[in-house]
N, C-alpha and C positions, 0 to 999 in steps of 0.2 A: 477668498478666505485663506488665510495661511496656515499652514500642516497644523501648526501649535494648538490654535480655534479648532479647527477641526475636530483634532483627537480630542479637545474636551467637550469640547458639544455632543459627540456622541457616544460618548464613556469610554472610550480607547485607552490602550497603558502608552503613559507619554514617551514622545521620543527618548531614547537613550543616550546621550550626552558624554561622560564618566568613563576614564578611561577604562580600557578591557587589559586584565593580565590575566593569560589563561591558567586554568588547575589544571596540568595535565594531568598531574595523581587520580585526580577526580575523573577524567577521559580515558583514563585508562584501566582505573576499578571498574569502572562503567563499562566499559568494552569485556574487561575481562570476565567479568560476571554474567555480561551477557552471549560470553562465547559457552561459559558453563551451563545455563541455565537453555539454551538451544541443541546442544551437546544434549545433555539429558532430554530432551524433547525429541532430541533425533531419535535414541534408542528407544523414548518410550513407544513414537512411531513405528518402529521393528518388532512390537509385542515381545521385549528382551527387561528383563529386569533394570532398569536405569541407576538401580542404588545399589548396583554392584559395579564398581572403579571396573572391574576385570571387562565388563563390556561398553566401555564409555568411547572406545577409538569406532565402534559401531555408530556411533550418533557424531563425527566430525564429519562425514560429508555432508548432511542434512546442514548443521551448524554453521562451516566453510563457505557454503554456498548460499545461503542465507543471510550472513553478514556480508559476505562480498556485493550482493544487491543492497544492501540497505549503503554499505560503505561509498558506491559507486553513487549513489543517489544525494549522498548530503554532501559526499566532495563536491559532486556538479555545482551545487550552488554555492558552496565555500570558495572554491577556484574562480566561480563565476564572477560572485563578488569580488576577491582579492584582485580579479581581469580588472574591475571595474574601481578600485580605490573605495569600495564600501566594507567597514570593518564589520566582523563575523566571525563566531565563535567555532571552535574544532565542534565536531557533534557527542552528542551525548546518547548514548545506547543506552536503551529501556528496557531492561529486563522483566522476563514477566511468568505466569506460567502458558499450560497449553501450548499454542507456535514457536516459545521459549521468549519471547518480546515482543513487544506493542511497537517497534519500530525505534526511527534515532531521529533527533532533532539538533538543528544548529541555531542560532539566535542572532539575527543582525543588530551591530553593535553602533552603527550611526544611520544617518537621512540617506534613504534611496533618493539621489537628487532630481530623475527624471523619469519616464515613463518605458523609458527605452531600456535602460541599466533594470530597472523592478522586472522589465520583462525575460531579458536573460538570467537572472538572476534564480526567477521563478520558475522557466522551464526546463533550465538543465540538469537538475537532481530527474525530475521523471525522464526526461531522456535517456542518462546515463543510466538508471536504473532499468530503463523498459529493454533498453539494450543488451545488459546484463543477464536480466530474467527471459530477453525470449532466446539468448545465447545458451544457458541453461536449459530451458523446455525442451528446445530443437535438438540437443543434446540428449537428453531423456527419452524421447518420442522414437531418435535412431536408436540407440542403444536397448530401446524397453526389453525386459526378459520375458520369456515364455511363463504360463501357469506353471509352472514346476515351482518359480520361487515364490510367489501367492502361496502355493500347498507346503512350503517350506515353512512358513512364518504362519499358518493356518493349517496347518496338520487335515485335521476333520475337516476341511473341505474337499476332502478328497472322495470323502463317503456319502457325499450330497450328491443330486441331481444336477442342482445350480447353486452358483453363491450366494448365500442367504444375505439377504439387506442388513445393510450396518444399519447404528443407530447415530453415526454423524457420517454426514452424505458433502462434499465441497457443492458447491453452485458453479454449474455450466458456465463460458462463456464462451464467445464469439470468439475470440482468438484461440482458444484450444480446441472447438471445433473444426476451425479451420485447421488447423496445424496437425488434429489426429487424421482426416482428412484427408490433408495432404502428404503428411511423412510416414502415416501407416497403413499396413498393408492391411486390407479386408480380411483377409485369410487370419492375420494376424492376433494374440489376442489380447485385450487394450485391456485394463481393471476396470471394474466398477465403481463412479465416483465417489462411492462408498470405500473403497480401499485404494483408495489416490496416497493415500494419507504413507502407505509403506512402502511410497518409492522415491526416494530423497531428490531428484533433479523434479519429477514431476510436483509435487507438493513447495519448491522452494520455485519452481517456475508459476506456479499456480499463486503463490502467496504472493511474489514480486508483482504478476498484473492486478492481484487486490489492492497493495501496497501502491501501486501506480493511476489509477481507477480512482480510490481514496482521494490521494493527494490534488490529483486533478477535477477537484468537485469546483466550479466556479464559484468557490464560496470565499469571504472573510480574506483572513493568510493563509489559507491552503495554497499550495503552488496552482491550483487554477482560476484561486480567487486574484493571485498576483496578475496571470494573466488575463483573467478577461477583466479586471481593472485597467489593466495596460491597454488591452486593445476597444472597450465601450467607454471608457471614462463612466460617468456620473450610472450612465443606464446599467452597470454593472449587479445594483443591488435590487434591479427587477429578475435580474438571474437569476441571484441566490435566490429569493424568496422563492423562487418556481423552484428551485431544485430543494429547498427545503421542503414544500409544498407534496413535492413527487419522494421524497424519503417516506415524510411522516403517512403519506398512503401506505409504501409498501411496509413499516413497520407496523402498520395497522392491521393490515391483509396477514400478516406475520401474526398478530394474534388471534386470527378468529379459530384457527383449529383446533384450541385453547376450549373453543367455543361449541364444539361440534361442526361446524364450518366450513369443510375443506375448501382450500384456495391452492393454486398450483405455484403462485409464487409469494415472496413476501420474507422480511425476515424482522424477528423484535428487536435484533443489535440495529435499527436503523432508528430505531427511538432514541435511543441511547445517545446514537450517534448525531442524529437532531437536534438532540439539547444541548449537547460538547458545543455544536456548532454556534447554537442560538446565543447560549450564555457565555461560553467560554471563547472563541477564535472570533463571533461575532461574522454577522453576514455584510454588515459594509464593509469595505477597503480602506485603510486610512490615503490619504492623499499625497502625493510628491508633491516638492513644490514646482517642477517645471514639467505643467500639465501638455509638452507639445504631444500629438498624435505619432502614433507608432509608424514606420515605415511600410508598403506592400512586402515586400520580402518579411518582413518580423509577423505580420498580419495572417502570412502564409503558413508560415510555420505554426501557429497560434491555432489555425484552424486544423492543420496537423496533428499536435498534440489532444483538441478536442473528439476526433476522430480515433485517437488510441486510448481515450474516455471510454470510446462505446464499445471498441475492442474487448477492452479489457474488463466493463463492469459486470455484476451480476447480479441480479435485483434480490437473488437468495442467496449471498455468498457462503452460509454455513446453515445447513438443516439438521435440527438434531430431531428425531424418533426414539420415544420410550414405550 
């Protein structure tokens, strides 16, 4: 069946043909708005008044290092492509509130001709991204400060027994356990994931493996949907449906405390996140035309990448308590 059949047979947006002349104006409002609207997310993170200009250089480490992961992430596969002669748009920065942005996207602008090209193409934004953020973490993890700047930015915590539970908690994962673990000291004293949130390397290392976890869902055009199209061909979209299957669980388990309930894990952004998928990115892959199988060395790496899937996910990435 050829690409063209394909995408219509299963409702896809047809290929892109038409030449591309970029808006940079438009790339760079984009950017610049979303270095403001992170900026401000930094300080609201320091419990500092953010809609005062006088504390805004407060929230550019948070901001700086949060776009630098997102940036290292959409060049990888802008560069990837440009490696490969497949045209592709600079990225676009999503401003947003809360994290300061919903992330950045880039848009490929002609046919991935083969299965090899989609494959790099696919996995070197989360690469260069995972790289970035665990450079960041490891970063954060050495440098952590002692309770003195928790009671700086929490006064009355000083007058507690213990630190009182936030009411948004981050979701554990596998790679920051390892990493507090390994790079901190027992003695030493780590925050509560409840107050991850006021330490800028930690909260932008924490948000690049969700940012990276995401992107690698073997679904649709997610960068994991690219690859494990590249490396199952057809049986691809028995994946997705499982990993659809395994979201819509845990955003279900996510509402039962709603319910009286309790469940230890679960989160309802995963419903959410299940229909984006369903309706909108779609859980088949559209097809290359030159379907040869991937190489062992690219196959490797593949399984690589799905291994800093399980790193980095967290099946309750954001807990809120009221």
């Amino acid at each position: 069946m050829r690409a063209e059949e394909y995408y219509r047979r299963y409702g896809l947006p047809p290929l892109i043909r038409k030449p591309y002349k970029p808006n940079y104006l438009l790339h760079i409002f984009l950017f610049l708005l979303t270095l403001f609207t992170t900026t401000f997310a930094g300080v609201a993170w320091l419990n500092i008044d953010p809609y005062n200009l006088d504390n805004f250089h407060n929230g550019l480490p948070y901001s700086i290092l949060l776009l630098s992961v997102l940036t290292f992430h959409e060049f990888g596969h802008y560069f990837a492509a440009k490696y490969h002669g497949v045209k592709a748009t600079l990225p676009y920065y999503i401003p947003f509130v809360g994290f300061g942005t919903l992330g950045a996207v880039i848009r490929i602008r002609s046919v991935i001709p083969n299965k090899k090209i989609l494959f790099d193409i696919g996995i070197a934004g989360p690469i260069a991204g995972f790289i970035v953020a665990f450079g960041v973490l490891v970063y954060g993890m050495l440098t952590l400060p002692g309770i003195e700047y928790l009671y700086d930015i929490h006064p009355e915590y000083r007058d507690m027994a213990e630190i009182p539970e936030s009411n948004l908690i981050f979701g554990q994962t596998l790679m920051l356990w390892l990493m507090k673990n390994l790079l901190v000291s027992p003695d030493a004293f780590f925050p509560p994931m409840g107050e991850i949130y006021h330490y800028p390397y930690l909260t932008v290392g924490w948000f690049g493996m969700l940012v990276t976890a995401i992107n690698l869902l073997p679904v649709g055009q997610l960068d994991g949907g690219h690859i494990s199209y590249a490396m199952f061909g057809d049986k691809h979209i028995y994946i997705a449906r499982t990993i659809l299957g395994i979201l819509l669980i845990l955003g279900i388990m996510g509402l039962l405390p709603f319910f009286g309930i309790p469940v230890p894990i679960g989160w309802t952004g995963w419903l959410v996140f299940s229909g984006f998928m369903y309706f909108i990115i779609k859980l088949r892959h559209p097809p290359v035309p030159d379907p040869t199988p991937l190489d062992p060395v690219r196959k490797r790496i593949g399984w690589s990448a799905y291994f800093m899937l399980v790193l980095c996910f967290s099946p309750s990435p954001i807990i809120l308590q009221f």
